[in-house]
C-alpha positions in Angstrom: 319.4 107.9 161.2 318.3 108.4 157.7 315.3 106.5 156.8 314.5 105.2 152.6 311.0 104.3 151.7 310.9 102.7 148.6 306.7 101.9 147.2 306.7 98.7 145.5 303.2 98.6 143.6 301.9 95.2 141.1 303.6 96.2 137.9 306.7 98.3 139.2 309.8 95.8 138.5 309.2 94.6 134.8 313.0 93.9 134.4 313.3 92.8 138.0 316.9 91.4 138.4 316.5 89.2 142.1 320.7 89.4 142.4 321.0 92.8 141.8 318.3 94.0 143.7 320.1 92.2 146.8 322.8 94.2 146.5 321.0 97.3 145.9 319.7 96.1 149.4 322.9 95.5 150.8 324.2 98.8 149.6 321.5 101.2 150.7 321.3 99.5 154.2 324.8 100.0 154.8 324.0 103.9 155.3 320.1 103.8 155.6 317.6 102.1 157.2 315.1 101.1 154.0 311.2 100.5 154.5 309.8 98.8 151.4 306.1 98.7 151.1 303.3 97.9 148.5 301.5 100.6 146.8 298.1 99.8 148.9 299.7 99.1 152.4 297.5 101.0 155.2 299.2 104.5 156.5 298.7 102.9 160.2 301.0 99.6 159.2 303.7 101.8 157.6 303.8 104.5 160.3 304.5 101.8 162.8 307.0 100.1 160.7 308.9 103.7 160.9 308.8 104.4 164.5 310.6 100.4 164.9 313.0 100.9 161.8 316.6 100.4 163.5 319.6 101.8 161.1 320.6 99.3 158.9 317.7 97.2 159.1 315.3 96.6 155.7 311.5 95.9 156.8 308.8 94.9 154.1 305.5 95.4 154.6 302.4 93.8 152.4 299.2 94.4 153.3 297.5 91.5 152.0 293.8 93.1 153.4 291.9 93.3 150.5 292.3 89.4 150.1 290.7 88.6 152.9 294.3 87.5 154.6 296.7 88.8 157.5 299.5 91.8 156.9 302.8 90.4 156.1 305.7 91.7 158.5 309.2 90.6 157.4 312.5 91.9 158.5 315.8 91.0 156.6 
């Protein structure tokens, strides 16, 4: 299996395009499995999210910590 991270930090997608980035989705998890995760997301939460990836799966992870509220977990 071959695995993409992709960071997502605050000010990353200035031009963000919410259609195209689904098929950038759709395209990369065809052949990958694709881990996206915000820039301040704790080591622990991605690591697990790495060893449960399945190929073609897409997991998001936000770690939501510093305001006081739970981790987000989604898988699409």
């Amino acid at each position: 299996m071959l695995l993409c991270l992709e960071e997502n930090g605050l000010d990353c997608h200035s031009s963000y395009d919410l259609e195209r980035e689904k098929e950038r989705e759709r395209a990369i998890a065809e052949e990958y499995a694709l881990i996206r995760f915000h820039q301040r997301i704790s080591l622990e939460v991605l690591f697990n999210a790495i060893l449960r990836v399945q190929p073609g799966k897409i997991i998001k992870l936000y770690d939501l910590e510093p305001m006081n509220q739970d981790i987000q977990y989604t898988k699409n």
